[in-house]
C-alpha positions as CSV (number, residue, x, y, z in Angstrom):
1,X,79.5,156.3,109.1
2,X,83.3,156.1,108.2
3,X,83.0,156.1,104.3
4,X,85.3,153.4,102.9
5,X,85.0,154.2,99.2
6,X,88.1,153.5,97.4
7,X,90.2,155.5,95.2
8,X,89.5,153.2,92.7
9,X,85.5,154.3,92.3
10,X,86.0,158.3,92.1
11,X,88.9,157.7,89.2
12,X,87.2,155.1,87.3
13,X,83.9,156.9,87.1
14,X,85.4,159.9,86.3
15,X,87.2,158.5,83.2
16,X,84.0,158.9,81.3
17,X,84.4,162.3,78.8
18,X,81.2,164.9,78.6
19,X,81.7,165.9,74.4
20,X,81.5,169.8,74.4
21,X,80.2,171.6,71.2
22,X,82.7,172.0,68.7
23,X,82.6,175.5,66.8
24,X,82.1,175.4,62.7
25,X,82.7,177.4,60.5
26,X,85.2,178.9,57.6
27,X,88.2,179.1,60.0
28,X,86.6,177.5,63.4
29,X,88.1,175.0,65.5
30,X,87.3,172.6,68.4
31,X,87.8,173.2,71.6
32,X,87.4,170.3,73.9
33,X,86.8,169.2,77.8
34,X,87.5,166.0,78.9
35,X,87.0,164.6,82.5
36,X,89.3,164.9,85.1
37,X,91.2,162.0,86.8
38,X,90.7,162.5,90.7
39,X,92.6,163.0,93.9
40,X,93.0,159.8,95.4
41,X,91.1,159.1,98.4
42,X,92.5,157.4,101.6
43,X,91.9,153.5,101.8
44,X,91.8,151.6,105.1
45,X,94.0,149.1,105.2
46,X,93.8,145.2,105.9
47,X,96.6,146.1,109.6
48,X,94.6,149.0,110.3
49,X,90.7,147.0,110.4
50,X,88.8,144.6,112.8
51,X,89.3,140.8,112.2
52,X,85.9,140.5,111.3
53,X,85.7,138.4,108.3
54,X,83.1,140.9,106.5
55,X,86.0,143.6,106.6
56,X,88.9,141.3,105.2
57,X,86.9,140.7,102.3
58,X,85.8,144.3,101.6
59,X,89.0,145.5,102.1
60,X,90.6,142.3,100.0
61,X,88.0,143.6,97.6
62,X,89.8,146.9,98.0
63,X,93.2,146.3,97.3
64,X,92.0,144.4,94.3
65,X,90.2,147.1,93.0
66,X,93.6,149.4,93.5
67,X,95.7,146.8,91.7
68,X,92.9,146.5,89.0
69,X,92.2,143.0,89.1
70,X,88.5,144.0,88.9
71,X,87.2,140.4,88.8
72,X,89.1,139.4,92.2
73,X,87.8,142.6,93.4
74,X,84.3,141.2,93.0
75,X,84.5,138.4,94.5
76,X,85.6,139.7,97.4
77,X,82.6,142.3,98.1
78,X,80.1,139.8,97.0
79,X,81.4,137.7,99.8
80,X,81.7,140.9,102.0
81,X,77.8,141.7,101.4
82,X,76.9,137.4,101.5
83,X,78.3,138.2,105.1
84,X,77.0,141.3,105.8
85,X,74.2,142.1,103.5
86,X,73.3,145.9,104.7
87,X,77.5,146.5,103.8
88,X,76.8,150.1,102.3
89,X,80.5,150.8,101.1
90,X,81.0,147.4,99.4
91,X,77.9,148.0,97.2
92,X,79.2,151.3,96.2
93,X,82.3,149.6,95.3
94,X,81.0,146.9,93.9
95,X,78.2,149.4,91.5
96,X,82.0,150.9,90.5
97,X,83.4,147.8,89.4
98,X,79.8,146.7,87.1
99,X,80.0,150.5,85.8
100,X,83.8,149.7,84.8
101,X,82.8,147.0,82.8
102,X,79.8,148.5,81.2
103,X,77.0,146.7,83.6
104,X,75.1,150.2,83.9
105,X,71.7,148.8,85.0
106,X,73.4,146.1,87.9
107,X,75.3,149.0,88.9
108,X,72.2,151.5,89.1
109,X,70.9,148.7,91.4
110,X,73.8,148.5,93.3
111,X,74.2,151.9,93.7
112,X,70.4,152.5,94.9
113,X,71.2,149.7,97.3
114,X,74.0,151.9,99.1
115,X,72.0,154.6,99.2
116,X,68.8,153.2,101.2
117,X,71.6,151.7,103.5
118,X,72.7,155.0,104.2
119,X,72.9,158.0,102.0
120,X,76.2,159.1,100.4
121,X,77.5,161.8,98.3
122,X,80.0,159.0,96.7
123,X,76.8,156.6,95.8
124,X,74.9,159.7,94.3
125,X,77.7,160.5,92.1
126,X,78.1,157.3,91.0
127,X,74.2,156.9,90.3
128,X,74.9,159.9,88.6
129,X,77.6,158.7,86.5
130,X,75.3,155.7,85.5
131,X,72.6,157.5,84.3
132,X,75.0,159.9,82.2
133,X,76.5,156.7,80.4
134,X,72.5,156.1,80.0
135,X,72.2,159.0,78.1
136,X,69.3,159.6,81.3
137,X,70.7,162.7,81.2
138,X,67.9,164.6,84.0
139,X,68.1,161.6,85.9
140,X,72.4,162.4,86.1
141,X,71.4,165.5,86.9
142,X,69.1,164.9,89.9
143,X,72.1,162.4,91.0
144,X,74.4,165.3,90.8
145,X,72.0,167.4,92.8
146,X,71.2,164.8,95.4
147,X,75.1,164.2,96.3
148,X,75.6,167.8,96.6
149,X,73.1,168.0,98.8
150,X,74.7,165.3,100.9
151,X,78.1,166.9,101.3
152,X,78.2,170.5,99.5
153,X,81.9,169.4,99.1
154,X,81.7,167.1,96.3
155,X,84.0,168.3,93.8
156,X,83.3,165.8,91.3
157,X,79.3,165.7,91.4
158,X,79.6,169.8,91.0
159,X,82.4,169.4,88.0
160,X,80.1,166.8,86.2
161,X,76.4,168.9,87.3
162,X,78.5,171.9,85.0
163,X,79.3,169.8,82.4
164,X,75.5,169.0,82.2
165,X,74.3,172.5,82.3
166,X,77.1,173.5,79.4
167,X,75.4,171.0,77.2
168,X,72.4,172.8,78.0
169,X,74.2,176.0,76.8
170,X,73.4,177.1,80.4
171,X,76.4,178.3,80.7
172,X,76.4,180.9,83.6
173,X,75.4,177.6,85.9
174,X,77.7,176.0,84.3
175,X,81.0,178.2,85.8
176,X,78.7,178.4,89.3
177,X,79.3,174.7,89.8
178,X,82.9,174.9,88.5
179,X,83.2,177.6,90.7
180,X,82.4,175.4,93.5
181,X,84.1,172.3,92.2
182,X,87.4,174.5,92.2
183,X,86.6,176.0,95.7
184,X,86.4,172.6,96.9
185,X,89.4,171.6,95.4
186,X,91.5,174.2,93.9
187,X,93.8,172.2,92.6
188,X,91.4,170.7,90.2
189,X,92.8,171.5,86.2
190,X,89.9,170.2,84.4
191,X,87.1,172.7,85.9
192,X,89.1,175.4,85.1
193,X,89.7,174.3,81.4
194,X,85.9,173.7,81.6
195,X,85.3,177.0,83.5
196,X,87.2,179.1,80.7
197,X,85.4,176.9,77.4
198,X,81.8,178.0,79.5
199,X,83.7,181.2,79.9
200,X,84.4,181.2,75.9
201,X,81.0,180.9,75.3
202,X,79.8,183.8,77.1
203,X,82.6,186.2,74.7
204,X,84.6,186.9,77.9
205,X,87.9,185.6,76.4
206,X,90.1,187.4,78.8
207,X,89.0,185.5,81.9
208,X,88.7,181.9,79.8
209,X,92.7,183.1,79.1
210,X,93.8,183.3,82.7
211,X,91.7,179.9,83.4
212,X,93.2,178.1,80.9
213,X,96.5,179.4,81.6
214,X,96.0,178.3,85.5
215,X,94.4,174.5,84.0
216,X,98.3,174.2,82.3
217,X,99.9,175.5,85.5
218,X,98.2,172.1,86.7
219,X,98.3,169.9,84.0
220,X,101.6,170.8,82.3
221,X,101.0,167.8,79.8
222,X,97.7,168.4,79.0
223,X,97.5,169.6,75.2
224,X,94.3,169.7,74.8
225,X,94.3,172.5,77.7
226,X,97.5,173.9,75.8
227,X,95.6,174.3,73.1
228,X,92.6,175.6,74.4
229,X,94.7,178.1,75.9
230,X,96.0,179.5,73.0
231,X,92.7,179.4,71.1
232,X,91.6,181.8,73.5
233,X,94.5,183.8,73.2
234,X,93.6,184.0,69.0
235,X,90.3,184.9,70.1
236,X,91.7,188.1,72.1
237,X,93.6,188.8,69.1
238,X,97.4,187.9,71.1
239,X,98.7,186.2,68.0
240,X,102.3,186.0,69.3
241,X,101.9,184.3,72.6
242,X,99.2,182.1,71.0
243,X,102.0,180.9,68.9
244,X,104.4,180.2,71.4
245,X,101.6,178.2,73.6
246,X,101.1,175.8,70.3
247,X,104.3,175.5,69.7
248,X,104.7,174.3,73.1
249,X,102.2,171.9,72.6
250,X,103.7,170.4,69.4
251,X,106.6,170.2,70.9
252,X,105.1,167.5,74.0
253,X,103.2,166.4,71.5
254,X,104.8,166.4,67.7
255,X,102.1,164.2,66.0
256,X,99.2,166.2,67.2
257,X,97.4,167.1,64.0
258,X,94.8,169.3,65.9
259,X,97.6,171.6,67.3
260,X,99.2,172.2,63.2
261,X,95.7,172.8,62.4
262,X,95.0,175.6,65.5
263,X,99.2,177.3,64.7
264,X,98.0,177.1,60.9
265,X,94.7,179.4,62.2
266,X,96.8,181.4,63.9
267,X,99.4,182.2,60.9
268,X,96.4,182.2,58.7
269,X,95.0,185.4,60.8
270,X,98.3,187.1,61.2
271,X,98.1,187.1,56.8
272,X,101.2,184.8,57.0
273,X,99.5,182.2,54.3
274,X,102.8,180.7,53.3
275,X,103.4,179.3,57.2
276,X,99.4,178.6,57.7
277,X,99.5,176.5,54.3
278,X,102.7,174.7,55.9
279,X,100.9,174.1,59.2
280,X,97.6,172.6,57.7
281,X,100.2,170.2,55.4
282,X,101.5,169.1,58.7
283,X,98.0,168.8,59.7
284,X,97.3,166.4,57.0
285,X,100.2,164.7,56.7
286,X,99.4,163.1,60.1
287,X,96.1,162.7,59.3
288,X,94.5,162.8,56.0
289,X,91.0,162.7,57.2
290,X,91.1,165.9,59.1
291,X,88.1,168.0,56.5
292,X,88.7,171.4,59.1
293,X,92.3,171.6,57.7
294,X,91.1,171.1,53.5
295,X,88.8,173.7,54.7
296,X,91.0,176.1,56.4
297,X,94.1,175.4,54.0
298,X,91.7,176.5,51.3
299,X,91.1,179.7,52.6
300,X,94.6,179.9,53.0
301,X,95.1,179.3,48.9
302,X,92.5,181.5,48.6
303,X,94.1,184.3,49.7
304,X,97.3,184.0,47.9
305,X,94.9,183.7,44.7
306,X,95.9,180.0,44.3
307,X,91.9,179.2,43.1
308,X,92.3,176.1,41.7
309,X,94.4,174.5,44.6
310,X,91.8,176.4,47.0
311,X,89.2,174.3,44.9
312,X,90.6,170.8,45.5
313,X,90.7,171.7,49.0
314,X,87.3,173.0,48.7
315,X,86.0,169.8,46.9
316,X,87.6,167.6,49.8
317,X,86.4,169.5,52.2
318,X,82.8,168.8,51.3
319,X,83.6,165.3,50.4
320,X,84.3,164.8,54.1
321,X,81.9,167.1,55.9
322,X,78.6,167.0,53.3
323,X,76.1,168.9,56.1
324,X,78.8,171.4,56.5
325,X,77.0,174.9,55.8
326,X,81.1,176.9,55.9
327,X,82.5,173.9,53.7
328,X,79.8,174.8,50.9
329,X,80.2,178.6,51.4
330,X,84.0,178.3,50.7
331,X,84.0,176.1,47.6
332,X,81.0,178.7,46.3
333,X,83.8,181.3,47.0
334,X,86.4,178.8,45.2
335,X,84.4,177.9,42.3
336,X,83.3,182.0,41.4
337,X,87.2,182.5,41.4
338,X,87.3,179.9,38.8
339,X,84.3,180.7,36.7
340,X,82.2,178.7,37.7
341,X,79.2,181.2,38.9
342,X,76.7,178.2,38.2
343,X,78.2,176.0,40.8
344,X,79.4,179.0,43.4
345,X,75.4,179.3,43.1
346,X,74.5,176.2,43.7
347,X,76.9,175.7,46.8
348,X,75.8,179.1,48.0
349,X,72.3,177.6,48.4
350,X,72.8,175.0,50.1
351,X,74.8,176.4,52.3
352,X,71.8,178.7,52.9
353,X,69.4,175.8,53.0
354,X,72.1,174.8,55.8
355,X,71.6,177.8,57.8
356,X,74.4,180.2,56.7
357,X,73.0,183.3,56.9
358,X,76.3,184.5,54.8
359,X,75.2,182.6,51.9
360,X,72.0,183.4,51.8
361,X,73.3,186.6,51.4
362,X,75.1,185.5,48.8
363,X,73.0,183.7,47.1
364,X,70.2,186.9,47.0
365,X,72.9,188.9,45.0
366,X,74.7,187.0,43.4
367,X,72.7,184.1,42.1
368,X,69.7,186.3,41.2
369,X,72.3,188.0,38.8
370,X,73.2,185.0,37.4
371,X,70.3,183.2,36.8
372,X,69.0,186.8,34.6
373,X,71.9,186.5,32.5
């Protein structure tokens, strides 16, 4: 059977983001995956189909659905399927439109419908997609599976199968499914900027480089990918073209605060404190919120021995992030620079009681010192 699945369904259900882990730590920052926004698919028009009433409707419904006029769109394939009730494509569209609007169980059982009409790997995905926004997370993942097994092909059910496994930290499945998602469709940015972060994972930062590099090749406005790219580029120690790939960035997108915070990393590990302190100002300026920049800027007044301005940095920093094992290491680091050994012990421990395995260090030799005195 013909599938008759509009552009409208593959784009829409791909809008929905898979959150990848975000790194801690002293000087860590996010890197980030987002979904990608499809190829548009080919859509029969209303000259090009029978006269049969069934088919104006579902392809009214279509045309609706490209327009998005969602709720015209509905009407028309619930009176495609009132005429022709085993009308497999119109329930898959028609699942799309009650996912789009947040109806995740009417669309499950319109999706389910389509597929014991006739199997699809468009109606799996979508299932799939369903039971993601569920948090039904195995469930997505069988969905996945079952439309890959319908048409190996399916770009979008392998690109959202590896997002699954890199939540699982699985992440050697994860870049075999984005290896087939770009196979099937190599032009396809967001598996390789998801390929590179699984990549990333795994320590091999040359070959997350050249991923990332290709992703921007694609997606020339993409920061996020932009920066990505040049995070990776830090990480292999290329400090120079990593600043030239976030400047890039800042200059599509000026009020950015992430990309200030990244170029301020950047400057901060190249010992240029001075720029890195400017960078995480910037940062803050644009949004005052942002507790990675306190943290990283003071590091940054740490360095130049600026204690008590590393402190209030320190203090904010905890303020905003108050389960953050790196932010209590720091201001432990801060306050001892200030005299303070009582408090650097007390924030040494509970970074420890966090997990840090730095400040338990800490905490052993320094602290026990301390508390003899």
């Amino acid at each position: 059977m013909k599938s008759f699945v509009c552009t409208t369904l593959t784009a829409a259900l791909a809008a929905f983001a898979t959150l990848r882990a975000q790194e801690v730590g002293p000087v860590g920052d996010p890197f980030l995956q987002t979904p990608p926004e499809e190829e548009p698919e080919s859509v029969i028009k209303a000259s090009t189909i029978d006269e049969q009433l069934e088919k104006k409707a579902y392809n009214a419904g279509v045309e609706f659905m490209q327009a998005g006029d969602f709720e015209s769109a509905l009407e028309k394939f619930n009176e495609a399927i009132e005429l022709k009730p085993d009308y497999a494509e119109a329930y898959t569209n028609r699942a799309s439109i009650k996912w789009q609007q947040g109806d995740i169980a009417e669309a499950i059982e319109d999706f389910n419908q389509a597929i014991s009409l006739g199997a699809t790997a468009d109606a799996y995905f979508g299932l799939g997609q369903c039971y993601y926004k569920d948090n039904q997370h195995d469930k997505a993942m069988e969905s996945y599976t079952k439309a890959l097994e319908e048409d190996s092909r399916h770009a979008a059910s392998a690109y959202y199968r590896g997002g699954l496994f890199f939540e699982k930290k699985e992440y050697e499945k994860a870049i075999a499914d984005y290896d087939r998602a770009i196979e099937s469709n190599p032009s396809y940015a967001y598996a390789y900027n998801d390929r590179a972060s699984a990549k990333r994972q795994l320590g091999q930062n040359e070959e997350a480089v050249a991923d990332y590099r290709k992703a921007c090749e694609l997606e020339p406005d993409a920061i996020f990918m932009h920066n990505n790219w040049g995070s990776a580029l830090r990480r292999s120690g290329n400090y120079e073209k990593a600043l030239e790939i976030y400047t890039i960035s800042i200059g599509k997108a000026p009020k950015n605060h992430l990309t200030y915070n990244l170029r301020g990393l950047t400057y901060y590990e190249m010992g240029q404190y001075e720029k890195a302190i400017a960078d995480f100002d910037t940062c803050l300026m644009l949004n005052p919120n942002y507790a990675y920049a306190y943290l990283n800027r003071g590091c940054a007044y740490y360095k130049l021995f600026e204690y008590e301005q590393a402190l209030a940095d320190g203090n904010r920093a905890v303020e905003l992030m108050p389960k953050n094992a790196a932010a209590y290491l720091n201001r432990g680091n801060f306050k001892e620079m200030n005299r303070d050994a009582e408090g650097a012990c007390q924030d040494w421990q509970q970074a420890a009681e966090l997990g840090n395995e730095k400040a338990k260090r800490y905490s052993s030799m320094q602290c026990g010192a301390t508390n003899k005195q």
